[in-house]
N, C-alpha and C positions, 0 to 999 in steps of 0.2 A: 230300640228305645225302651226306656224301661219305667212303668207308671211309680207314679211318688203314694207312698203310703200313706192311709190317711188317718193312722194310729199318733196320736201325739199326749204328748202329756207321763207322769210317771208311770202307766200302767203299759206304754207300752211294748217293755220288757218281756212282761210276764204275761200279756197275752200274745209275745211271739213265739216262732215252733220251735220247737226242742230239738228236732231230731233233720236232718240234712234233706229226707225224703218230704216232710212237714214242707219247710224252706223251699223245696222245689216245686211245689203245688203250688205254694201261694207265689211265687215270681214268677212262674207260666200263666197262671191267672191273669195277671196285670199285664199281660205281654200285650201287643195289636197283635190279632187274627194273623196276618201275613209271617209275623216273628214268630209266632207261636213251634210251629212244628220242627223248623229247623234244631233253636232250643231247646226245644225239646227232648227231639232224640240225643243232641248233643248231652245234654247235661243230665237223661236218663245214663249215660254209659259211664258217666263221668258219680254220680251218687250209688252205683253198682258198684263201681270201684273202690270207693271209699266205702259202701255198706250202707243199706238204707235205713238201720237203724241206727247209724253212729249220732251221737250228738255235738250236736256243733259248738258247743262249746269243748269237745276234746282234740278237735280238728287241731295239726301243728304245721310250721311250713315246711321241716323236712318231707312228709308226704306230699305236699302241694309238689315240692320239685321233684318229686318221683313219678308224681304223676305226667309232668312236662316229659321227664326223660322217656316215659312209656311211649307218652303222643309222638314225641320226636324218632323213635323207634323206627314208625310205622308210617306209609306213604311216604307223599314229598312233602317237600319245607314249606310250600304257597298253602298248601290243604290245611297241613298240622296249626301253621298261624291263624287260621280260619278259625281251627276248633279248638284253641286256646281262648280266641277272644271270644268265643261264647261264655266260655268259661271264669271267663278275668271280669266279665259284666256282672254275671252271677254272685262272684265272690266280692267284688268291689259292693253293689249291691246292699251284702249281706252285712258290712261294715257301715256303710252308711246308715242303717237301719237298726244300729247297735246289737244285734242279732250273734255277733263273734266283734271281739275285747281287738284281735290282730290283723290289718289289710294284707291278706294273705293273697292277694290279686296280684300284689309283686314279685312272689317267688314264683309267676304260672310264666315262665320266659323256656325257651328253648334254647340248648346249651346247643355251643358251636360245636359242630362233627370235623375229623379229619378230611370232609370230602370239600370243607370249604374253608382250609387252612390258607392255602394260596391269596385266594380274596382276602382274606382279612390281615394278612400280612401284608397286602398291598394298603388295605386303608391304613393301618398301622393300628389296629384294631387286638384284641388279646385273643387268640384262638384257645385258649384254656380257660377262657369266662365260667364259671359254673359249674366245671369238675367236680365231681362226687366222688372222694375214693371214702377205699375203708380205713382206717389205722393202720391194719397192717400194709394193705397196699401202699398207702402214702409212706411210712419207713423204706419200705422195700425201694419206693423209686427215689431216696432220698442216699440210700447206698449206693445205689446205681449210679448216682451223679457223684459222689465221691471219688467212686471207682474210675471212672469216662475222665476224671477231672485230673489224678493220678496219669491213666493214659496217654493224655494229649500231652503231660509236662515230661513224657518220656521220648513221645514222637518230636516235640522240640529240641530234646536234645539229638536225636537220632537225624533230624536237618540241619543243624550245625552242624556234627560230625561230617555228616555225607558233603554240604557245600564247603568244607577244610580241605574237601579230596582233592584236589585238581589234577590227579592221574586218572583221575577216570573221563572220560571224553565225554561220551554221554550221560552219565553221572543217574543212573537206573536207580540207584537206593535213595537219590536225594528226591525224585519226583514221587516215588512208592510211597517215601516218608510226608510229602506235603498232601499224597492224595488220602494217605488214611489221617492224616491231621487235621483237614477240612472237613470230614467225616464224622472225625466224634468232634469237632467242634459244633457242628449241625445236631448233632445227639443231646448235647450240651444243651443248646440252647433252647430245643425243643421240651428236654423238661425240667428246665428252670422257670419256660412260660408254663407247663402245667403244673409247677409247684406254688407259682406266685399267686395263680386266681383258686388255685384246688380245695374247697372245703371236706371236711373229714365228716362221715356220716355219723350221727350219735348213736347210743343202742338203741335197741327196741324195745319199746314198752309191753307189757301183756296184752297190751289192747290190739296190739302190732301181731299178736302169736298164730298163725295158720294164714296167715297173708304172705303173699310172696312180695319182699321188700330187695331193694339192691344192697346187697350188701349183707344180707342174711344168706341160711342157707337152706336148700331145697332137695328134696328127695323125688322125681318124678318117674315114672315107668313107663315105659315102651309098651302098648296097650297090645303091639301087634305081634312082638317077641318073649311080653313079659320082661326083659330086661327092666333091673331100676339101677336110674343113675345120681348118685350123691355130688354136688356142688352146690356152690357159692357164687351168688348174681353180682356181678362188679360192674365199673364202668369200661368202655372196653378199652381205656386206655391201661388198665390195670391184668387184663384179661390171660389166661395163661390156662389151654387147657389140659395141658401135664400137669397143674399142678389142682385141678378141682376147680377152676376159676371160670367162671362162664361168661361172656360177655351181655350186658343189657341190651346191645344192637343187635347181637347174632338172630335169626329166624327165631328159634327156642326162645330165647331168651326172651326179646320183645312180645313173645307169644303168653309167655306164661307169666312178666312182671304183673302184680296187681291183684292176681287171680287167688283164690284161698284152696285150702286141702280140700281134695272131692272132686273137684274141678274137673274136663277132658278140656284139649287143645288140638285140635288139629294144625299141622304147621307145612306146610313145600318145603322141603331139604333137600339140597343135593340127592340125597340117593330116593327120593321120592316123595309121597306125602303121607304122615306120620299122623299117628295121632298119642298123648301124653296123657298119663294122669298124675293129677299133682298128690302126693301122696305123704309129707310131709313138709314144713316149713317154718323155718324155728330164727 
């Protein structure tokens, strides 16, 4: 529950907080006792994130959905909802209170993952809700489906040919042709649903510069080899790590979105537990 302020009148604008850390004081304040701590911690990790000196009037809702895509990252689906709507209170809150011009409460949603495609195809639901690529990522899978779409009108003719044969008894090239025709038509239509909900990320503003954003790019080092590895945080339906592309799901990736230059992460990887320094992010 969250106490009704008792500020009214023209002044009370300009005797609200300036900066998101400000904001977070005085909405724990007003909290009940029992609310308080959960809150707390929640929306301490969540004003760390954003910077506790950012001003809230520079807050945008590109980063609100970044910051979704981070929480979504990490744990399971039941927890992350949890600690979204500490968050969506906060920010709803902060608009009621004329505090921030945008109800930035409605971009704190968690995007659908691959691992709950099935479901949501069964409600008839969009599994590509939310999709964050970059510009280039979204070209790139916009040729792909050209390509896939070329394909399929090649393996149709190549089923026609094959059921014309009637010397062939069991007719081997006509089933090879209908099972790789099924195949990219399932390709097909897998990212036509992630082109239909897909929004394209904007640039980054200065205020964005040494923060690790999706869709930017990152320098980080292997603290334990000295290794540094140069990539570019994407979503991981764009994800391609031949080509520098790191995905925001992978271990790394979920590890270090959010986080600014200077930064260490320790992360469990496959080949053991790691730890990172973020050493540049532009």
């Amino acid at each position: 529950m969250v106490a009704k302020s008792q500020d009214t009148g023209s002044n009370a604008e300009s005797d609200g907080p300036d900066t998101v850390a400000e904001a977070l004081r005085d909405y724990t304040a007003a909290l009940p006792d029992d609310d308080r701590p959960v809150a707390s911690a929640e929306l301490g990790r969540f004003v760390r994130w954003l910077g506790n000196d950012r001003s809230l009037r520079s807050l945008a809702p590109p980063e609100i959905g970044d910051y979704s895509d981070h929480i979504g990252a990490h744990g399971t689906a039941p927890d992350a909802v949890d600690r979204l709507g500490v968050v969506k209170l906060f920010l709803a809150d902060l608009k009621k209170r004329g505090h921030i011009d945008v109800n930035l409460a409605q971009h704190l949603r968690l995007r659908r993952g691959r691992g709950s495609a099935a479901g949501a195809r069964a409600s008839g639901a969009s599994t590509a809700q939310g999709v964050r690529l970059t510009k280039a990522g979204h070209q790139q899978m916009q040729k792909q489906l050209g390509d896939l779409v070329l394909q399929r009108t090649d393996l149709s003719d190549d089923i026609r040919k094959a059921a014309a044969d009637k010397d062939v008894r069991e007719n081997a090239p006509l089933e090879a042709a209908r099972e790789a025709h099924g195949m990219v038509s399932a390709k097909i239509s897998e990212i036509q649903e992630t082109l239909r909900g897909a929004e394209i990320i904007n640039e980054r503003s200065e205020r964005d510069k040494g923060i690790v954003r999706l869709g930017g790019r990152v320098t980080i080092k292997d603290l334990g080899t000295g290794r540094a590895t140069v990539c570019q945080l994407v979503h991981p339906d764009e994800a391609n790590p031949l080509s520098g592309k790191m995905s925001s799901g992978s271990p790394v990736g979920g590890a270090i979105i959010g986080r600014s230059v200077g930064d260490t992460v320790t992360v469990d990887t496959p080949a053991g537990s790691k730890t990172f320094e973020i050493v540049k992010a532009s």
